[in-house]
C-alpha positions as CSV (number, residue, x, y, z in Angstrom):
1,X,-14.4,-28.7,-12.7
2,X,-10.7,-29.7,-12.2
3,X,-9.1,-27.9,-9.5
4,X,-7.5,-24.2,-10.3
5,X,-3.5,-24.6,-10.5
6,X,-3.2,-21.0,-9.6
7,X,-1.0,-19.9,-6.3
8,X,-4.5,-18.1,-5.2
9,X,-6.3,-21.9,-4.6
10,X,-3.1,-23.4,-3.3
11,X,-3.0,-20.4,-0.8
12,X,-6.4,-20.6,0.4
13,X,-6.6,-24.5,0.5
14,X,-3.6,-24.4,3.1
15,X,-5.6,-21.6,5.4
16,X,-8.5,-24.1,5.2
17,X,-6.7,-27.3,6.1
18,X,-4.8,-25.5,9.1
19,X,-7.6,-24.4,10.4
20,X,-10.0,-27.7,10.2
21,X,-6.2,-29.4,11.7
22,X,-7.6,-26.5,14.9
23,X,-11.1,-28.5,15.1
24,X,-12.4,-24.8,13.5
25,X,-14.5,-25.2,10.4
26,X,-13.3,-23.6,7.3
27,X,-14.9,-23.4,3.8
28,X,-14.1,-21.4,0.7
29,X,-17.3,-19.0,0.6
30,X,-19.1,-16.6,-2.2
31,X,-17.8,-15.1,-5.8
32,X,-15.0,-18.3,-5.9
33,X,-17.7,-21.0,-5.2
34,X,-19.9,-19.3,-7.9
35,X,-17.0,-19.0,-10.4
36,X,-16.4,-22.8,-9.9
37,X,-19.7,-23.6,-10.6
38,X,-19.8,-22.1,-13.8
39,X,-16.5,-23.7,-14.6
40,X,-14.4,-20.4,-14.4
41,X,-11.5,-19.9,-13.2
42,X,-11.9,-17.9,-10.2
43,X,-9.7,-14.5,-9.6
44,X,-9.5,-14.8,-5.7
45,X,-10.2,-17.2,-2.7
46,X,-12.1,-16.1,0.6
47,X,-11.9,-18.5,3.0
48,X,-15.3,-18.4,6.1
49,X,-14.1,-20.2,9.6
50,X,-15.6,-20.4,12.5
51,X,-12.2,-19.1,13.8
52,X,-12.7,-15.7,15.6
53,X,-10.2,-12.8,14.3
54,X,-7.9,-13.3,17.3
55,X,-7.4,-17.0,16.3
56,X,-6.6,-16.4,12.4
57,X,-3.7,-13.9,13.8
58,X,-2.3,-16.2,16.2
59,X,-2.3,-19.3,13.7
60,X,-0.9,-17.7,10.7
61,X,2.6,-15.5,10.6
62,X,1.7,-12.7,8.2
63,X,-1.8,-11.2,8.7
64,X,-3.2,-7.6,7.9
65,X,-6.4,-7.1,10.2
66,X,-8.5,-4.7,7.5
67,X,-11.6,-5.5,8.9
68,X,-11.1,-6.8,12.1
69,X,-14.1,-5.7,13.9
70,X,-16.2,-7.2,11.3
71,X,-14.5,-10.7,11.6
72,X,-11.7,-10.0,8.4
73,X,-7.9,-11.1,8.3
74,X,-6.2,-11.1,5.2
75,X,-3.7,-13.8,5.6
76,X,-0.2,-13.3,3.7
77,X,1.6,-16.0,1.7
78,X,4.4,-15.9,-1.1
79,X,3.9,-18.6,-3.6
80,X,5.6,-18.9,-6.9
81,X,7.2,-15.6,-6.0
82,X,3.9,-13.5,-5.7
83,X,2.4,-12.1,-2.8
84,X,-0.8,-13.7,-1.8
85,X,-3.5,-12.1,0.3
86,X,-6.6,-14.3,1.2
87,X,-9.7,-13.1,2.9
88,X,-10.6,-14.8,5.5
89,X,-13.9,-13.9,7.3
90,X,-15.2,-15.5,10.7
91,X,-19.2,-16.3,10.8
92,X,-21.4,-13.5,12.0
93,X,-24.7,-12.3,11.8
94,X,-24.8,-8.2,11.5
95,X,-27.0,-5.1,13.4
96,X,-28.5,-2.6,11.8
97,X,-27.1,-0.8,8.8
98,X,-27.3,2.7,9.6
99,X,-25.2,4.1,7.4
100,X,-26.1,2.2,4.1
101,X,-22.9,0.4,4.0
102,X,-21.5,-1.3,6.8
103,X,-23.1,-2.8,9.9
104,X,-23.2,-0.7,13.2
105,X,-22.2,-4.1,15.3
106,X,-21.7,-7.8,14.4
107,X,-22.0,-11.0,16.7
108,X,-19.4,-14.2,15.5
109,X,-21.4,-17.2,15.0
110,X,-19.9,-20.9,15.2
111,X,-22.4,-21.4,12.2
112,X,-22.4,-21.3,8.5
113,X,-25.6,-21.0,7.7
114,X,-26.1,-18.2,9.6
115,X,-23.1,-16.7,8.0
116,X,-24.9,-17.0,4.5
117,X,-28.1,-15.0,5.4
118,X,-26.4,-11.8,5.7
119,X,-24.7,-12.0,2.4
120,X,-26.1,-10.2,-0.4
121,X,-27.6,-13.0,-3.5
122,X,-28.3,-16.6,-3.8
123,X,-25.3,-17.0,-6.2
124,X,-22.8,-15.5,-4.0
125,X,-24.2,-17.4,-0.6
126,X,-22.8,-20.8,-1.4
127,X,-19.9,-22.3,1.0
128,X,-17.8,-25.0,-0.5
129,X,-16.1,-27.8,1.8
130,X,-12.3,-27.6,0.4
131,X,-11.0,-30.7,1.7
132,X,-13.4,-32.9,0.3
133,X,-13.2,-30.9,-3.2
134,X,-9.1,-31.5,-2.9
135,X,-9.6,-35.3,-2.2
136,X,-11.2,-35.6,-5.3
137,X,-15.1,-34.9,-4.4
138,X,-17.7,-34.6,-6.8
139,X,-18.1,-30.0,-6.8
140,X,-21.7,-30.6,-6.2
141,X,-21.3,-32.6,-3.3
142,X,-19.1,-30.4,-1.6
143,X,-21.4,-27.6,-1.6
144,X,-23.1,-25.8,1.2
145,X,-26.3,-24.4,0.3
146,X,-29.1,-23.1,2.4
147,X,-30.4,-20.5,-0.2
148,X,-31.2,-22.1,-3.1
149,X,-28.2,-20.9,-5.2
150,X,-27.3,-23.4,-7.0
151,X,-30.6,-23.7,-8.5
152,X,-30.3,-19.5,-9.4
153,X,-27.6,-20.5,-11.2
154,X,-28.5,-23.4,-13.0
155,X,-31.7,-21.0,-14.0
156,X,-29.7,-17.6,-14.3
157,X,-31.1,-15.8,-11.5
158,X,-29.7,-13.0,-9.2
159,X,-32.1,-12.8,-6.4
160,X,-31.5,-11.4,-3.5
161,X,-31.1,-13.4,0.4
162,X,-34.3,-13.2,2.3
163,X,-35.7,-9.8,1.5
164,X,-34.6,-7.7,-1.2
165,X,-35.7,-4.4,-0.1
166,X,-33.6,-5.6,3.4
167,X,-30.7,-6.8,1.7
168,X,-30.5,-3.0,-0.3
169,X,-31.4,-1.0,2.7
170,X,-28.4,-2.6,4.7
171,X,-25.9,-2.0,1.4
172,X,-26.8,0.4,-1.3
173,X,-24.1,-0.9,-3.3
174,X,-25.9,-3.8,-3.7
175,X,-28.3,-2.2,-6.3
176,X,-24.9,-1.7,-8.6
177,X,-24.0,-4.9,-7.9
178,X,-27.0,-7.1,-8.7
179,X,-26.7,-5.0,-12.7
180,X,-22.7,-5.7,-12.9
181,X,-23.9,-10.0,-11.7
182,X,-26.8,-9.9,-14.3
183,X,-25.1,-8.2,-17.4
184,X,-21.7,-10.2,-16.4
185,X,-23.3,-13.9,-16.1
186,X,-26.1,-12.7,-18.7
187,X,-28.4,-14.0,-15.9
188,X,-31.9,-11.8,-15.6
189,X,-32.7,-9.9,-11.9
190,X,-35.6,-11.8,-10.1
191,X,-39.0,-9.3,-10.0
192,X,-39.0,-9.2,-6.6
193,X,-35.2,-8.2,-6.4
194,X,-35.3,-5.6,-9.4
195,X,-38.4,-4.0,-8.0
196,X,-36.7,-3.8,-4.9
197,X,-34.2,-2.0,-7.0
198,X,-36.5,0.3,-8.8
199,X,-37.8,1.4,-5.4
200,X,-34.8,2.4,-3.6
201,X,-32.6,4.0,-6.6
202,X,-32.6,7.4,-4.9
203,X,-30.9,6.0,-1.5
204,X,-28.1,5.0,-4.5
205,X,-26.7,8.5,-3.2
206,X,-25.5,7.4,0.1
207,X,-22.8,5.4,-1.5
208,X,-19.6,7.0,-1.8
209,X,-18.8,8.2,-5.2
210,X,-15.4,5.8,-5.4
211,X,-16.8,3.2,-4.6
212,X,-19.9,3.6,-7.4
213,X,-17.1,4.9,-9.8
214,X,-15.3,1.3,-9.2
215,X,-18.7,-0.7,-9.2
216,X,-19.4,1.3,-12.8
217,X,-16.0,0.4,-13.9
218,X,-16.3,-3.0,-12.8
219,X,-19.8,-2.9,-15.4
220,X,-17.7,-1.5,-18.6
221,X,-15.0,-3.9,-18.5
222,X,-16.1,-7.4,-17.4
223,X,-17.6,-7.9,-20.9
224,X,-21.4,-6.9,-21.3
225,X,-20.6,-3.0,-20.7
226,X,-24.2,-2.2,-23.1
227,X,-26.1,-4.6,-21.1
228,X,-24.7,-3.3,-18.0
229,X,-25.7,0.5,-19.3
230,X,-29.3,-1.0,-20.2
231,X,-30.1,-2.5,-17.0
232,X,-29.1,0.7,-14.9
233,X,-31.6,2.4,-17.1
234,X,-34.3,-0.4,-16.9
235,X,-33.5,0.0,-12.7
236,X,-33.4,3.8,-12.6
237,X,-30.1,3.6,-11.3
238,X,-28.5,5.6,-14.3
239,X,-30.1,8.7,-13.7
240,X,-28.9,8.7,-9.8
241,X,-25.2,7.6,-10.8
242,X,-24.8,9.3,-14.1
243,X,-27.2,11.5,-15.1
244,X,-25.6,13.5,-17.8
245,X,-25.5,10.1,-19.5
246,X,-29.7,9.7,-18.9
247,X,-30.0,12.6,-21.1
248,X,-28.4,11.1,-24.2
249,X,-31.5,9.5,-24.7
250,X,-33.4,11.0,-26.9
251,X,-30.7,13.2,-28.5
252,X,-31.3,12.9,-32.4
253,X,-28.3,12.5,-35.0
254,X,-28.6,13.7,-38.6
255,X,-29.4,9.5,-40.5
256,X,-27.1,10.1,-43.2
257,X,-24.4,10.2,-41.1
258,X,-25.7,8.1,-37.8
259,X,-28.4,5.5,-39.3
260,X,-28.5,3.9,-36.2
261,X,-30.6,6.1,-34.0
262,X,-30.0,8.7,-31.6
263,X,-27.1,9.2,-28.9
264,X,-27.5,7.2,-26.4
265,X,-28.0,4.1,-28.8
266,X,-24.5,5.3,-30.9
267,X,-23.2,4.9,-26.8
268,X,-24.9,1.6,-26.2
269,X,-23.2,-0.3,-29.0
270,X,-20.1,1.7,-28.7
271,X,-20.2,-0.2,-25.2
272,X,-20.4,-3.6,-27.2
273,X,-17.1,-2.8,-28.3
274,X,-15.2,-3.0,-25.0
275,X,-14.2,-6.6,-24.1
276,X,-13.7,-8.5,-20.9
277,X,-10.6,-6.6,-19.6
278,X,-10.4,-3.5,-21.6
279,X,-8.7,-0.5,-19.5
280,X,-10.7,2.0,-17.3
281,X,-10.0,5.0,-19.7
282,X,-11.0,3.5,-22.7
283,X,-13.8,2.1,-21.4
284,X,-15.0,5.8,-19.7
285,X,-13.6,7.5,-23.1
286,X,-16.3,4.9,-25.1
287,X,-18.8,5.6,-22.5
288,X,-18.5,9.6,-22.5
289,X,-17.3,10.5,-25.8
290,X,-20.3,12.3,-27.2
291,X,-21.6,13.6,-23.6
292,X,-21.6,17.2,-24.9
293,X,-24.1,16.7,-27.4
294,X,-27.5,17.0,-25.5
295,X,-26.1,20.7,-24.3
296,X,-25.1,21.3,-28.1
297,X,-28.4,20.0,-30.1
298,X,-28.9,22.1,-32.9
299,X,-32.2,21.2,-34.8
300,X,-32.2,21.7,-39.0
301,X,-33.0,25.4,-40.1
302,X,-36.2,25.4,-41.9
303,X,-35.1,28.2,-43.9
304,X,-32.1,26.3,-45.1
305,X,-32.9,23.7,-47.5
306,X,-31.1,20.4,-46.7
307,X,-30.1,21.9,-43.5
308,X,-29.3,19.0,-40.8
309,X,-29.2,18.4,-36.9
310,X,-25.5,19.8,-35.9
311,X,-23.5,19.7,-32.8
312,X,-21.4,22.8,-33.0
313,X,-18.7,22.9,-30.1
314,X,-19.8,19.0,-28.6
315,X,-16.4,18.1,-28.2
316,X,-15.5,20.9,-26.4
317,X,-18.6,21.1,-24.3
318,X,-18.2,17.3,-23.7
319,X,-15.1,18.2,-21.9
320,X,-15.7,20.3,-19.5
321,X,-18.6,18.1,-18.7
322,X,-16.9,15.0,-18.8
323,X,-14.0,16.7,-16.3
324,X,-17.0,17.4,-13.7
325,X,-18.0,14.1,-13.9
326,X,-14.6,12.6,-13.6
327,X,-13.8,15.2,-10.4
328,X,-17.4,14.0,-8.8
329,X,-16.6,10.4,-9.1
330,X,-12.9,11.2,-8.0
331,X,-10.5,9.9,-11.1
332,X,-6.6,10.2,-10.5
333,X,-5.3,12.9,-12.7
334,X,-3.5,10.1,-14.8
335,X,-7.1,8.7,-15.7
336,X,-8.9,12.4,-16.2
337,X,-6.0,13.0,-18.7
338,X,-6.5,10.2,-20.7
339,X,-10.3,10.0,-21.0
340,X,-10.4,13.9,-21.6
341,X,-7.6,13.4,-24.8
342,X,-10.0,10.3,-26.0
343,X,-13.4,12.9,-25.8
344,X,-10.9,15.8,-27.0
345,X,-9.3,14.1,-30.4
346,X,-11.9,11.7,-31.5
347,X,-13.3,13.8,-33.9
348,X,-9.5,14.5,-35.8
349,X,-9.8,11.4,-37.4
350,X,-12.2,13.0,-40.0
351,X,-9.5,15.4,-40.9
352,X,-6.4,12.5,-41.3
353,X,-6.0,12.4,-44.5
354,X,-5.7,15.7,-45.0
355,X,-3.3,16.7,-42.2
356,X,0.4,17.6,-43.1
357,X,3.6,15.3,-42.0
358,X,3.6,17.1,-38.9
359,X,0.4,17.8,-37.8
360,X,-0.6,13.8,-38.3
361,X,2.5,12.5,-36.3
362,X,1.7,15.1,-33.9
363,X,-1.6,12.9,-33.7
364,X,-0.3,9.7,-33.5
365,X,2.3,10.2,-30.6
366,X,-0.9,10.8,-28.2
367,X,0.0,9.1,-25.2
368,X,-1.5,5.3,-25.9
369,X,-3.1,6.0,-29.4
370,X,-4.2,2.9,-29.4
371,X,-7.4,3.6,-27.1
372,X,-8.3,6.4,-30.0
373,X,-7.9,3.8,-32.5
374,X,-9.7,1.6,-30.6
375,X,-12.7,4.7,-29.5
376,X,-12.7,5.6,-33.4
377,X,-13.4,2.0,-34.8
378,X,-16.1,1.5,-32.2
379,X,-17.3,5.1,-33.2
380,X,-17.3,4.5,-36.9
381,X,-18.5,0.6,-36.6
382,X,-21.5,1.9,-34.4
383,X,-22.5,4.5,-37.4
384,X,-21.8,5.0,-40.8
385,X,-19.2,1.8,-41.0
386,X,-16.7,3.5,-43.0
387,X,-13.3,2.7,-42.2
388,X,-11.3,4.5,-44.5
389,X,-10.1,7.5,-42.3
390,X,-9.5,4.1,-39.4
391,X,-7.4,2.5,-41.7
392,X,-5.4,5.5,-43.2
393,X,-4.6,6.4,-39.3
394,X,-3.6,3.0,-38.0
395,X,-1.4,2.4,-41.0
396,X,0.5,5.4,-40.4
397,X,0.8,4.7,-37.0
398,X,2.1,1.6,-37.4
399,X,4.6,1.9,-40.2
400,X,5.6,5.2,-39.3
401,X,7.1,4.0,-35.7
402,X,8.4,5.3,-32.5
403,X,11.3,7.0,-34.1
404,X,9.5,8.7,-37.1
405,X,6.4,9.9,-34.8
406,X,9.0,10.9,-31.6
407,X,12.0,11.4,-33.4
408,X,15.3,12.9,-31.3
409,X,14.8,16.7,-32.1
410,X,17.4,18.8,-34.3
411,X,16.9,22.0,-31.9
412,X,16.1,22.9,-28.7
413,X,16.8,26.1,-26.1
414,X,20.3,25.3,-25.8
415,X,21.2,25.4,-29.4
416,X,19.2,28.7,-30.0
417,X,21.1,30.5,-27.0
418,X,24.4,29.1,-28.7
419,X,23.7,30.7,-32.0
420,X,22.8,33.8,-29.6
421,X,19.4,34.1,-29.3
422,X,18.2,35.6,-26.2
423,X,15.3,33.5,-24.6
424,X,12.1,34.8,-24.3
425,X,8.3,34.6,-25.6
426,X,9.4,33.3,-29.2
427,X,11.5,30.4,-28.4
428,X,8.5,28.2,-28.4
429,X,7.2,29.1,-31.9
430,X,10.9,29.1,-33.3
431,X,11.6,25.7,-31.8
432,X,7.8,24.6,-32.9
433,X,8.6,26.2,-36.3
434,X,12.3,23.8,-36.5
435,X,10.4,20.6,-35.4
436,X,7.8,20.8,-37.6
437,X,10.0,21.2,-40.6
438,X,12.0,17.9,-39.3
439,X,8.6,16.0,-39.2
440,X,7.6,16.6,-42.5
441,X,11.1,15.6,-43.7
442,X,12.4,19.7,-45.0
443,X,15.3,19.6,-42.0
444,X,17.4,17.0,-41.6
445,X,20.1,18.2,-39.7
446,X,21.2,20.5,-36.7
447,X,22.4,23.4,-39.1
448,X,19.5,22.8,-41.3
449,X,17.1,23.6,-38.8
450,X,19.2,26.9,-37.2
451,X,19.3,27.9,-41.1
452,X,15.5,28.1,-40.9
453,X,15.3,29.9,-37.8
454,X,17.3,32.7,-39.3
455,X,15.1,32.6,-42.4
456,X,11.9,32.9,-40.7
457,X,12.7,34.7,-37.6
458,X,15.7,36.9,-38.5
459,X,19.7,36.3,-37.0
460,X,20.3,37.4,-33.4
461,X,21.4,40.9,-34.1
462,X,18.0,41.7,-36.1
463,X,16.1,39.6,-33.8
464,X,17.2,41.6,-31.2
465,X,16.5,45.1,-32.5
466,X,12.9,43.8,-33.5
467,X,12.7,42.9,-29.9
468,X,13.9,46.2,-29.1
């Protein structure tokens, strides 16, 4: 593995050598060393040191003590013009964990091995000597290991330091965590560790809901979202976290239009859509875009030949089910919005060819359309496979263009009070009315549109005794 030319490993490299220059030891520590070993580019640098909290404040000139009763310093730096912020944790072994989440007390240790034995897996307990890695270093020689994690990760193992059920007691989160690792790496859970799992799921609730809502995130859009799903159902996880997705299982789908099974497994290879970096809201949108049909099962009517199942009202029902979820797990409003319109207007792409001018540019200026393109190919890929309505709306969208879609409007209030309309309840549908003709092309200019205002809505002086 060459070394990362990326400011983040220049930063941290410079904490380390300052520090070992202080006779403290210093070593690059968990998800970086991991990364490097599977010869990835890793994201961030944490630095572990000997160095009490005290010290790293005093040696370095920009800190930010987040955690500093825990042994944490993030350590400022500018390089290349971006702002650097680099972990950096002393050793410490921890109390109790009364709270599921953080320990009550921590004693600072002069030792790294100790250090590793309150982390959470084998994969993320391995330290890495810097220095030697910088002077050129074999990687495997520079490693610190006291757990057995290279050898996890050579064999595609998460297990869990010491004992599991000890390691999840101490930090629910874990339980999240060890699914995100194993659908991530593709690596499988050791038994003893996913037993572990399986036995504590209901303490899952002790977790705040932000930070599961960030570790599901983290699952739907690192690149194995379905096999992230599939493992929190294997756990038992996903009926504590989600459980209004548990009950898509099950759900049937009339074949001839959803040959691939019932809902959940329509969900599970929507999942397989989502790459390695898609956004939060497409991702949640993929994930929760047919929640409203378990509520909304309609079986076939024996009485009706060639009756099928139906989902009258899902999408609607899928909202408002979708918005509890989103308020329980605590999405901005920016986010709700989004993932609501992607539940809300995924089913208007059966109806696109048949919409007028207007109504189908209406569609295609949703904010980001490009998530329900993206929602509706996975939807149609992971069922029937026809593309037709797909194509029809992307090629629209993309010749039509900003300027067709959102053009500069012909009318508003201001013109309609200048030809002397009075405001009040109508002005809506009369400027509604005057931008739809401009859409579909019938208007093109300013007097053009007030022309059809008088048409359909009467002049002033009639519109006002109407009014009257």
């Amino acid at each position: 593995m060459a070394r990362p030319n990326i400011p983040e490993y220049s930063a941290a490299l410079a904490i380390a050598q300052r520090l070992r220059e202080l006779g403290h030891a210093a070593y690059f520590a968990g998800g970086c060393v991991r990364d490097l070993l599977l010869d990835r580019t890793p994201l961030d640098f944490d630095v572990a040191t000997s160095a009490t909290p005290d010290v790293v404040q005093a040696t370095f000139p920009r800190t930010e003590a987040v955690g500093a009763h825990f042994g944490v310093i993030l350590v400022i730096d500018e390089l290349d013009g971006k702002r650097i912020a680099t972990e950096v944790a002393t050793f410490r072994s921890d109390g109790a964990y009364s709270d599921g989440r953080r320990p009550d007390a921590v004693r600072f240790s002069t030792d790294p091995a100790e250090d590793v034995q309150r982390r959470d897996f084998t994969i993320n307990g391995l330290l890495l000597d810097p220095i030697a890695f910088e002077n050129g270093d074999p990687l495997a020689s520079c490693i610190f290991d006291v757990v057995g994690g290279q050898e996890d990760l050579k064999a595609g193992i998460i297990r869990a330091i010491r004992e599991p059920s000890l390691r999840f007691a101490e930090d629910k989160l874990r339980m999240l965590r060890a699914v995100r690792f194993a659908a991530r790496l593709n690596f499988t859970i050791e038994p003893r560790t996913f037993a572990a799992i399986q036995q504590q799921t209901d303490s899952i609730h002790q977790v705040s809901c932000e930070r599961t809502r960030d570790e599901l995130t983290k699952i739907l859009t690192e690149g194995a979202a379905r096999r992230g799903f599939e493992l929190l159902d294997e756990t038992g996880l996903l009926e504590h976290v989600l459980p209004e997705v548990a009950r898509l299982k099950g759900v049937e789908q009339p074949p001839q239009y959803h040959p691939e099974g019932d809902v959940w497994v329509h969900t599970l290879m929507l999942l397989e859509h989502l790459r390695a970096g898609a956004s939060c809201t497409l991702a949640w949108g993929m994930l929760l875009h047919d929640i409203g049909k378990p509520a909304t099962f309609t079986p076939p009517d024996p009485n009706r030949p060639g009756d099928r199942i139906r989902f009258n009202g899902h999408v609607d029902v899928g909202v408002a089910i979708a918005r509890k979820i989103l308020t329980r797990m605590r999405f901005s409003n920016e986010e709700c919005a989004q993932i609501l319109a992607l539940i809300k207007h995924h089913m208007q792409f059966g109806d696109v060819q048949k919409m007028k001018q207007s109504t189908l540019k209406r569609f295609l200026r949703l904010p980001r359309f490009d998530e329900h393109l993206a929602l509706h190919y996975a939807d149609v890929m992971s069922s029937h496979g026809l593309l037709e309505m797909y194509d029809y709306a992307k090629e629209n969208y993309e010749r039509l263009g900003e300027d067709a879609i959102r053009p500069r409007l012909l009318l508003n209030g201001e013109d309609l009070i200048a030809a002397g309309y009075r405001p009040g309840p109508r002005f809506r549908e009369m400027l509604t009315t005057a931008e739809d003709a401009q859409l579909e092309g019938a208007v093109t200019t300013r007097e053009q549109a007030l022309e059809l205002v008088r048409e359909r809505f009467g002049v002033p002086e009639v519109a006002e005794q109407v009014r009257s």
